[in-house]
C-alpha positions in Angstrom: -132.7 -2.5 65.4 -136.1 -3.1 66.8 -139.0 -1.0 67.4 -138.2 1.0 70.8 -134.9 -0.2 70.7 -133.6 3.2 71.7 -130.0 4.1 73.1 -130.6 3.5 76.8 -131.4 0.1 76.2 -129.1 -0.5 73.8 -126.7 0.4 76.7 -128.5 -2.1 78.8 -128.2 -4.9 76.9 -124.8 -4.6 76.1 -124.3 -4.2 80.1 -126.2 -7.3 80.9 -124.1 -9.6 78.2 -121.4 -10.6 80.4 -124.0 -12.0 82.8 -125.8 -13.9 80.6 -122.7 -15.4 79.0 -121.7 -16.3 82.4 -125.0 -17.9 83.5 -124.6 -19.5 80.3 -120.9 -20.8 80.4 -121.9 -22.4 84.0 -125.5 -24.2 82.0 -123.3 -25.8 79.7 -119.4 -26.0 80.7 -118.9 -24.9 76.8 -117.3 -21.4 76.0 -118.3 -21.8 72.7 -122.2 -22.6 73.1 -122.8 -20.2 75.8 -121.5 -17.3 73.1 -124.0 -18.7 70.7 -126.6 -18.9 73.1 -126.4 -15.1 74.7 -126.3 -14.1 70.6 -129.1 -15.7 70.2 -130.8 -14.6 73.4 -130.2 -10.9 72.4 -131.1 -11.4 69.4 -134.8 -12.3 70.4 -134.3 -9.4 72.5 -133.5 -6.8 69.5 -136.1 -8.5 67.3 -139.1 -7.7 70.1 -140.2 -4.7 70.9 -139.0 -3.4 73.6 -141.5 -3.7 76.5 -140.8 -0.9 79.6 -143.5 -2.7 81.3 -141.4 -5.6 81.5 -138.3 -5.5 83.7 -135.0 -6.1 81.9 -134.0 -8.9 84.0 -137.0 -10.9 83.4 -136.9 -10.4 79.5 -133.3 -11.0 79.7 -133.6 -13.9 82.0 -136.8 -15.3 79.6 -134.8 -14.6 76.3 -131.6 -16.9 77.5 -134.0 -19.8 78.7 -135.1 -19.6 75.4 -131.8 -19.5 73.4 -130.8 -22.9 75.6 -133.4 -24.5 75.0 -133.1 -24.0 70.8 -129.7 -24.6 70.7 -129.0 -27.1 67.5 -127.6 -30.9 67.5 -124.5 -28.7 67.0 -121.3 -29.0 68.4 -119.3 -26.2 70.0 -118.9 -23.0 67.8 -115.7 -22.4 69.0 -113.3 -24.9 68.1 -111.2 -24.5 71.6 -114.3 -24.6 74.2 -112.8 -25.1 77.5 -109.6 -25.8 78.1 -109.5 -29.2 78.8 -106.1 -29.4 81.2 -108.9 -28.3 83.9 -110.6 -31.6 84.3 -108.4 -33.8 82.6 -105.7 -34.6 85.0 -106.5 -37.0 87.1 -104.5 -36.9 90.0 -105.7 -34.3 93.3 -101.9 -33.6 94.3 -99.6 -31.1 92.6 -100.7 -28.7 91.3 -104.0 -28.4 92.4 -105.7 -25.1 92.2 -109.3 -23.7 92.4 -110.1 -23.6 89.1 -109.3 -27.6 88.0 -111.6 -28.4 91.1 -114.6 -26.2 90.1 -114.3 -27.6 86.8 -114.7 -31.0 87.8 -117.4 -30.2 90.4 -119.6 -28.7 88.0 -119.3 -31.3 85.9 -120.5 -33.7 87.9 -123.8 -31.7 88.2 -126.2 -31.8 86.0 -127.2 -28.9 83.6 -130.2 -27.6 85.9 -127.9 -27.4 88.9 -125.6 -25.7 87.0 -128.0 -23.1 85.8 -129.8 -22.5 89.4 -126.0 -21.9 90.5 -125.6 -19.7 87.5 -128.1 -17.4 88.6 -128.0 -17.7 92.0 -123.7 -15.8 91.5 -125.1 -13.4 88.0 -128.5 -12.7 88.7 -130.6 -10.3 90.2 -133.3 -12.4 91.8 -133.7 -15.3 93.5 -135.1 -18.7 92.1 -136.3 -21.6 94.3 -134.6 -21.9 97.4 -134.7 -25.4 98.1 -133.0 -25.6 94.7 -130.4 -23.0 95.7 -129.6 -24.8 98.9 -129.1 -28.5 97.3 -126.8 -27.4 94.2 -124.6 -25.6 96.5 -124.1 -28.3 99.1 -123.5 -30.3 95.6 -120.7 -27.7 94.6 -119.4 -27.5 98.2 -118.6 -31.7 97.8 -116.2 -31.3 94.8 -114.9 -27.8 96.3 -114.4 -30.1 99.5 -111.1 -31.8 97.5 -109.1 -28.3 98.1 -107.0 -28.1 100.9 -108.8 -24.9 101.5 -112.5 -24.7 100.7 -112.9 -21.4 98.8 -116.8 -19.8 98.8 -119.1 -21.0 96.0 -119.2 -17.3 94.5 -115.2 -17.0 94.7 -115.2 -20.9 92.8 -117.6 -19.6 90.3 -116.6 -16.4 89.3 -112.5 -18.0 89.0 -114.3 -20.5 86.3 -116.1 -17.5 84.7 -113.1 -15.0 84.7 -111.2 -18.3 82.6 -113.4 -18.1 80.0 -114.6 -14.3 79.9 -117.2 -12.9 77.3 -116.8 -11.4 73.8 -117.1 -8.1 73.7 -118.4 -8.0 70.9 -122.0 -9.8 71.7 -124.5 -7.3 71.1 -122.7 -5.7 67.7 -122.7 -9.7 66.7 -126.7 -9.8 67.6 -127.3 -6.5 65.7 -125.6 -7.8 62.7 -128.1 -10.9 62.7 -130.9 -8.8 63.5 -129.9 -6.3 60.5 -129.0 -9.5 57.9 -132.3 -11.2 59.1 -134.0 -8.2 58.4 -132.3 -7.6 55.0 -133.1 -10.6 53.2 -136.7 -10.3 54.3 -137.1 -7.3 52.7 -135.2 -8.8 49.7 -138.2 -11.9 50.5 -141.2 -9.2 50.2 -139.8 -7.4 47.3 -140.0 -10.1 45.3 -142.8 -11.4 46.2 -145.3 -11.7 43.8 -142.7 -11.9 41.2 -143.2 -14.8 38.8 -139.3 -15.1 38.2 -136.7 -13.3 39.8 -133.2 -13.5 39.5 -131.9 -13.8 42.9 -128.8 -16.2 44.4 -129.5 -19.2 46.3 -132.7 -21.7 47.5 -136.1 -19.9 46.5 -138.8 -19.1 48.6 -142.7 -19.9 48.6 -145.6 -18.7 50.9 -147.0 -21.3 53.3 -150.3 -21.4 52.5 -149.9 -21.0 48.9 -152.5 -23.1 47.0 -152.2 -21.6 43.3 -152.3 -24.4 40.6 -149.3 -25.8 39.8 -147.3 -25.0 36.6 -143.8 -24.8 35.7 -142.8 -21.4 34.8 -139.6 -20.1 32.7 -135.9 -21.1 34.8 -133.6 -18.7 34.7 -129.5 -18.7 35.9 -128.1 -17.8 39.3 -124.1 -17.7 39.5 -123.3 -19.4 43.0 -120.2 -18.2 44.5 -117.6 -20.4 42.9 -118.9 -19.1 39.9 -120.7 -21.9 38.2 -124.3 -21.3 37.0 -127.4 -23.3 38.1 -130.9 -22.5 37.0 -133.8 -21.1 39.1 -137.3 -22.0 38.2 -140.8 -21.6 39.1 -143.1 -24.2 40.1 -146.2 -23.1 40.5 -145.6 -20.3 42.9 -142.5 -22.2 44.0 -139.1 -20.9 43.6 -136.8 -23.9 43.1 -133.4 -24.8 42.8 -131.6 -28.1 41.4 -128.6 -29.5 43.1 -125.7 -29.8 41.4 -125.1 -33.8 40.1 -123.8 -36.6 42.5 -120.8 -37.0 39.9 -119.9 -33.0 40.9 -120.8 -33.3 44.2 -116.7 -34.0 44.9 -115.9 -30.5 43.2 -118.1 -28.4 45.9 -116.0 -26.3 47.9 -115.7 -27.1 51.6 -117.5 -25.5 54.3 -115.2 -22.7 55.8 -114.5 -23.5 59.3 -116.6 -26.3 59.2 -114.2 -28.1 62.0 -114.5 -25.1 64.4 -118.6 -24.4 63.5 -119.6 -28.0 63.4 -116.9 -30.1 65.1 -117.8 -32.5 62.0 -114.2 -34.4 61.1 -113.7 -34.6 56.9 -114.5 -38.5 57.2 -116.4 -40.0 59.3 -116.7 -43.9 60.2 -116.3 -46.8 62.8 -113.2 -47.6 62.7 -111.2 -50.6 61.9 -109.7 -52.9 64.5 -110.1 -52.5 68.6 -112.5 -49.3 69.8 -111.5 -48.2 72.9 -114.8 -49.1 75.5 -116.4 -45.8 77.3 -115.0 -45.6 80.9 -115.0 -42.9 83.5 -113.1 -40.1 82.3 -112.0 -41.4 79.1 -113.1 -38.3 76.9 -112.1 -36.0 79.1 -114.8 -32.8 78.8 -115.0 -33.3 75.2 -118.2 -33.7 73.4 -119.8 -36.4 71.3 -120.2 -34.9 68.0 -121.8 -38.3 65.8 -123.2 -41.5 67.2 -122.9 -44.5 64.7 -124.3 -47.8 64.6 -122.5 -51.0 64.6 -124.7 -54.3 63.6 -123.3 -57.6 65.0 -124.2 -61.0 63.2 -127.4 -61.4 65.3 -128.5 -58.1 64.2 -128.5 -56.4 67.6 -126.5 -53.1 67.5 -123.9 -51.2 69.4 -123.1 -47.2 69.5 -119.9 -46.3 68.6 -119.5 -42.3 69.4 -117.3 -39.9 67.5 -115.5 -37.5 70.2 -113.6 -34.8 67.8 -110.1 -33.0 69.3 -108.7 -35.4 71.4 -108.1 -39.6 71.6 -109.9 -41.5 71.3 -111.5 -39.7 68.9 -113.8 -43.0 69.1 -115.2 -45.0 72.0 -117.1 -48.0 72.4 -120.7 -48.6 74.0 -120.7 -52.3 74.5 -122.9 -52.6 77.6 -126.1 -51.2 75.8 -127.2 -53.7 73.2 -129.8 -51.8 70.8 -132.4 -54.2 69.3 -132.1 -55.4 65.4 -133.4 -52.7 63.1 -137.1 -52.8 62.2 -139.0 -50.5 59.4 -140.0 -47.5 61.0 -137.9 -47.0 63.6 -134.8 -45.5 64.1 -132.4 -46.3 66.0 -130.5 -42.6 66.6 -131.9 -39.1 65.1 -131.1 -35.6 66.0 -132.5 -36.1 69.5 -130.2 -38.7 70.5 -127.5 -36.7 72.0 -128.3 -33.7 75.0 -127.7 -30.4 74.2 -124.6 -29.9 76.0 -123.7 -33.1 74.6 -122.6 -35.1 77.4 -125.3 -37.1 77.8 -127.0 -39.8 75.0 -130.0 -41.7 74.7 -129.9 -45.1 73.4 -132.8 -47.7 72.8 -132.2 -51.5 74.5 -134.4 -54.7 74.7 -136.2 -53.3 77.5 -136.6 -49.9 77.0 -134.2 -46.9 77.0 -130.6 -45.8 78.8 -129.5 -42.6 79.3 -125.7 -42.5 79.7 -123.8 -39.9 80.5 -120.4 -39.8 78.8 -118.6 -37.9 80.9 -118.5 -40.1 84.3 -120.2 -43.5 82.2 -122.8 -43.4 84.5 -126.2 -45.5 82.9 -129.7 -45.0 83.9 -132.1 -47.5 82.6 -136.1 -46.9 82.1 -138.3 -49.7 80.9 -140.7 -48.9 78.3 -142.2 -50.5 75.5 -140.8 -48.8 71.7 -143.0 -51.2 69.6 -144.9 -48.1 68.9 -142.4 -45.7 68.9 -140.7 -43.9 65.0 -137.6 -43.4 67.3 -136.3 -41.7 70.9 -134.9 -38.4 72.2 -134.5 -35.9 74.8 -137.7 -33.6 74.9 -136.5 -30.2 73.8 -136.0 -29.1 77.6 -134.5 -32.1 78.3 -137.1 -32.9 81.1 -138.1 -36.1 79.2 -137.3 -39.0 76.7 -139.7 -38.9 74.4 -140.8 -41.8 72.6 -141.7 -40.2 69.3 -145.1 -41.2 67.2 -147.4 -39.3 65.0 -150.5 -42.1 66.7 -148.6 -43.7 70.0 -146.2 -41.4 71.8 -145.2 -41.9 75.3 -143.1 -39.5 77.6 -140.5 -40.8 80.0 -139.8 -38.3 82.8 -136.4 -38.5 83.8 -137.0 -37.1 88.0 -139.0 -40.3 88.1 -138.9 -42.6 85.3 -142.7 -42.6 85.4 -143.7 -43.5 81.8 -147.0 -41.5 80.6 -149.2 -41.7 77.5 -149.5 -38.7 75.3 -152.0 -37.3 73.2 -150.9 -37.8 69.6 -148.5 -37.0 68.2 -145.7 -36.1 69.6 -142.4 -35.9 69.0 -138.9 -35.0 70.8 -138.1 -31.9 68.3 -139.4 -28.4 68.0 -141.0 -29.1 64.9 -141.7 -31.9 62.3 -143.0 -31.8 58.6 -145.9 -34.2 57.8 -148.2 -34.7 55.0 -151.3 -36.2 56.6 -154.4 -34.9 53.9 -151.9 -31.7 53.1 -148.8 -31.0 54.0 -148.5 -29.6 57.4 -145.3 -28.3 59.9 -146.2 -29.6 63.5 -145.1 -27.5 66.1 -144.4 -29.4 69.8 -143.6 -27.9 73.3 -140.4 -28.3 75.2 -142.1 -32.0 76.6 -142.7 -33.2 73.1 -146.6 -32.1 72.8 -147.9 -31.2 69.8 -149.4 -27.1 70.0 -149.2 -25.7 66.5 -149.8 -26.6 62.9 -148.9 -24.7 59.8 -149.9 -25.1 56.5 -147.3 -25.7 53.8 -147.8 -25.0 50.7 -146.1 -26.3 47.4 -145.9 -29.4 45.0 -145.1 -31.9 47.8 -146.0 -35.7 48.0 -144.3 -36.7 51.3 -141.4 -36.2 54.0 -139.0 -38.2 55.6 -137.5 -38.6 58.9 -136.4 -37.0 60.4 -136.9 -33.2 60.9 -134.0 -31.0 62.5 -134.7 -27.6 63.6 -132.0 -24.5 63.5 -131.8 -22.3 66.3 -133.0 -19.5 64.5 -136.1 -21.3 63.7 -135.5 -23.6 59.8 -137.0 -26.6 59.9 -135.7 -28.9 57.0 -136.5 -32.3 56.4 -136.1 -34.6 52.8 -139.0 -34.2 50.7 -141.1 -36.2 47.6 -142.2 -34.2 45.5 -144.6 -34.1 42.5 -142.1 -35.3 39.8 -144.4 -34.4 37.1 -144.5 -30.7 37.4 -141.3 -30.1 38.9 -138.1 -28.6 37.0 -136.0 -31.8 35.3 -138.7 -33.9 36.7 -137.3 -34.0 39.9 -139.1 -36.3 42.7 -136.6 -36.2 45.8 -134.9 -33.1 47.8 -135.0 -31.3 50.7 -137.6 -28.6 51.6 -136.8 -26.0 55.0 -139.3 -24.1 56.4 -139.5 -21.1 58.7 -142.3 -19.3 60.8 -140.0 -17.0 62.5 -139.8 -13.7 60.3 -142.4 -14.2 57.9 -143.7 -17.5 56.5 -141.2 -19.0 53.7 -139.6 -21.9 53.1 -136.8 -22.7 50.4 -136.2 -26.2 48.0 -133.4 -27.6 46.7 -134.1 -30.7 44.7 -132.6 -33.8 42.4 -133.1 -34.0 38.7 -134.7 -37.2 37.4 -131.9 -38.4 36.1 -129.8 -38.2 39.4 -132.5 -40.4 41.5 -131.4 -41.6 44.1 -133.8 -44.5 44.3 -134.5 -43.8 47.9 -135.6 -39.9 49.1 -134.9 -39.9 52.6 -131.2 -41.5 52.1 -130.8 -39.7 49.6 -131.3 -36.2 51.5 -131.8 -37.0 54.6 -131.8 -34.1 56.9 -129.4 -34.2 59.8 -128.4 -30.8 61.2 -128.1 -27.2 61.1 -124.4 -25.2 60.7 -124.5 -21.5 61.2 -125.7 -18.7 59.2 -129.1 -21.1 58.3 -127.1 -23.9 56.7 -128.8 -27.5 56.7 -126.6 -30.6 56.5 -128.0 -33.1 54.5 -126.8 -36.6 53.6 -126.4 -37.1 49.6 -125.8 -40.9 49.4 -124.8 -42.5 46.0 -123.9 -46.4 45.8 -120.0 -46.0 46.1 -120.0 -43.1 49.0 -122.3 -41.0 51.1 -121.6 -37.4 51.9 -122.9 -35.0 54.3 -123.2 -31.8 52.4 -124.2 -28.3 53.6 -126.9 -26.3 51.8 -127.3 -22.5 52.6 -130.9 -21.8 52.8 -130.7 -18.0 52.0 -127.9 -17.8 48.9 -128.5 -21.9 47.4 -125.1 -22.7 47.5 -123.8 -26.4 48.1 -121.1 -26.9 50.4 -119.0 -30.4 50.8 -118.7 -31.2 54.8 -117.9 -35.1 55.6 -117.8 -38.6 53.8 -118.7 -41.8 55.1 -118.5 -45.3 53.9 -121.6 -46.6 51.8 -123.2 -49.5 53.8 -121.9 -53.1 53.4 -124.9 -54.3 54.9 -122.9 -56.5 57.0 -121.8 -54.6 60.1 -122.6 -51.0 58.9 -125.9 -49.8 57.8 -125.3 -46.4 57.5 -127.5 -45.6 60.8 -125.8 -42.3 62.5 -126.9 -38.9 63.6 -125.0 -35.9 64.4 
């Protein structure tokens, strides 16, 4: 519990919950990501001290804007979201009812619309009313295919009451607070400890510039009981992976279908994909986008939609230029939050298409400069990322603007410019912080995915020389949140990959501060999961190795 975080507003919290899970259920049409998003929004809430100057609304109302705009590249963590007979039939006769018909009418608005409706039914003051007036005319269209036109709060609160809150939110945001808490305590009370026997990845202070030297390893017993060692580097705490030959014998994720909407194997399939159309998907999200090269090396998006068929579709009308060093065709920004909407490069510039209603907006630009493209973090922008030419695309207008460098399209992005640095960037890709990182670290790869509660991994050289079984490549994850730490996990010499950022390149968070990583070998690649706090190694997803042919290996999730 947080400082000032007495009973009354305890009591307050827990009252305003249902609101906020409602204002966020109507944001993103996802049961599932609105719970994670009110969790997390408390949680910022519990972790602050409590302000009485401040009126609870506003912190409320700031702390949820917040939570929506962190949310991961992470699919819904509910594995049921909303039920999907209440968009997908398509015919307007029998069976009609008010709930079907809100469903569809929200999801033909887009996310801001559906957030200034959200408060205009759950909160307690008024936003702009210009704003107000146009997404309500916008509802009153798809209520308009009723028989009988129900109000806009009657509409609203039927889809809310479908879908209704945990109860449980704040004791779930108290438990994160309390764990988050715990293990920094655990963090501090080892500090200054040359070795220390703990469980999992090993943290080091940002900013730590002792000389390097490899101190005495010692064992750790992961979960499944086998025993890895710990060493220190340095000041470094760090942990080696288990071999590529063992990976296979890593215990799954638990619930990794219902956390991560991540299938056991993922791949284009063989054969005929079914092309995107209007209303082919459904509601459901796109979970993975993967490259397919044609002969002429030009390229075509084939999207993984878990839960339903297709479970793939098609993307023929975009053609994505041949791959060039440097740039990448998808990363972690590719795909919107609520994950109904990607971003794709062309010949000419980007599209935007929106998956649901396979709508395609087109904006010109020029990506010669550009490392790769995404949404901006609140989703105002396309943001053509570059650490010495990035350019913004604002979606209202398609103007194209310059940027002072760098930018990017994530929260964050590790660097190594004359030391090692986190960059930190604000929701329309601009860079406004820089942290030091400390450690025995020669380079990064791309790209760098954040976690909603603020980790920040991305695949990492290091200095082979002084690290434990001489290992060059891994993955470092650093936070700034609770106190500044980050954790290692690294290959041994003789399990080099050849290449660092295939061989763990960072691709997304799961809960509980787990990054997935691809570990790719020469006969199969896996997406693995690695828990930041306790070390262990989970097994998540195969893919095929490239044939260099028609698959590269180019995806994000």
């Amino acid at each position: 519990m947080s400082d000032g975080a007495d009973a009354p507003h305890l009591e307050e919290l827990r009252a305003r919950a249902p609101a906020l899970h409602a204002i966020a259920l109507i944001t993103t049409l996802d049961s599932g990501v609105a719970t994670a998003a009110v969790t997390a929004a408390l949680v910022r809430l519990l972790s602050q001290r409590h302000d009485p100057e401040l009126q609870a609304g506003e912190a409320a109302r700031r702390a949820l804007d917040g939570a929506l705009a962190d949310l991961p590249g992470i699919a819904s963590q509910s594995d049921r979201g909303l039920p999907l007979n209440r968009v997908d039939a398509d015919d307007l006769g029998e069976g009609l009812d008010v709930l079907r018909v809100t469903t569809r009418a929200l999801t033909a608005l887009d996310p801001v619309q559906r957030k200034v409706l959200a408060a205009w039914a759950y909160d307690d003051v008024a936003l702009d009313p210009g704003a107000e007036r146009s997404a309500l005319e916008e509802l009153g269209v798809g209520l308009a295919a009723l028989p009988w036109t129900p109000t806009a709060e009657e509409a609203l609160h039927r889809f809310v009451e479908a879908e209704p809150a945990p109860t449980d939110l704040l004791d779930r945001a108290l438990a994160v607070v309390a764990d988050r808490r715990r293990r920094t305590r655990r963090r501090w009370l080892f500090a200054g400890v040359a070795t220390a026997v703990v469980i999992g990845a090993v943290a080091f202070r940002l900013d730590d510039r002792r000389d390097p030297g490899l101190a005495t390893g010692e064992a750790s017993v992961s979960a499944s009981g086998s025993v890895r060692p710990i060493f220190t580097v340095g000041g470094v705490r760090v942990r080696v992976a288990v071999a590529a030959a063992d990976e296979a014998k890593l215990p799954v994720l638990p619930n990794t279908l219902q956390d991560t909407g991540i299938t056991p194997r993922l791949g284009i399939p063989d054969g005929d994909v079914p092309a995107l159309a209007p209303g082919l998907i459904g509601t459901r999200s796109v979970r993975a986008i993967l490259i397919r090269r044609l002969p002429d090396g030009t390229g075509r998006a084939v999207l993984n939609v878990p839960r339903g068929n297709p479970d793939y579709v098609d993307v023929p009308a975009i053609v994505i230029p041949p791959a060039r060093p440097g740039f990448a065709a998808v990363g972690p920004r590719s795909i919107s939050r609520d994950r109904h909407r990607i971003v794709l490069p062309s010949a000419n510039g980007v599209v935007v298409v929106n998956v649901l209603t396979a709508e395609m907006l087109a904006f010109p630009a020029d990506l010669s400069q550009a490392e790769s493209v995404g949404f901006s973090s609140d989703e105002s922008s396309i943001v053509l990322s570059s650490l010495g030419n990035p350019q913004r695309i604002v979606l209202a207008t398609g103007d194209v603007q310059t940027m002072a460098p760098p930018g990017d399209a994530g929260r964050f992005r590790l660097v190594v410019d004359a030391a090692p640095n986190l960059l930190g960037f604000d929701g329309r890709g601009g860079a406004v912080a820089q942290y030091a990182v400390g450690g025995p670290i020669n380079g990064f790869g791309s790209p760098t995915v954040t976690s909603q509660s603020g980790w920040s991994a991305a695949a990492t050289v290091f200095n082979a020389a002084i690290m434990p079984a001489h290992a060059g490549q891994g993955i470092l994850a650093v936070t700034v949140d609770v106190s500044p730490s980050a954790t290692a996990l690294v290959l041994a010499q003789a399990d080099d990959r050849g290449d660092a950022t295939r061989c763990c390149s960072a691709l997304a968070w799961a809960p509980s501060d787990r990054a997935l990583y691809l570990s790719a070998s020469p006969t199969v690649w896996r997406i693995l999961a690695w828990d930041v706090h306790s070390g262990e190694q989970f097994r998540v997803s195969e893919l095929p190795a490239p044939d260099e042919r028609s698959w590269f290996g180019e995806f994000t999730l």
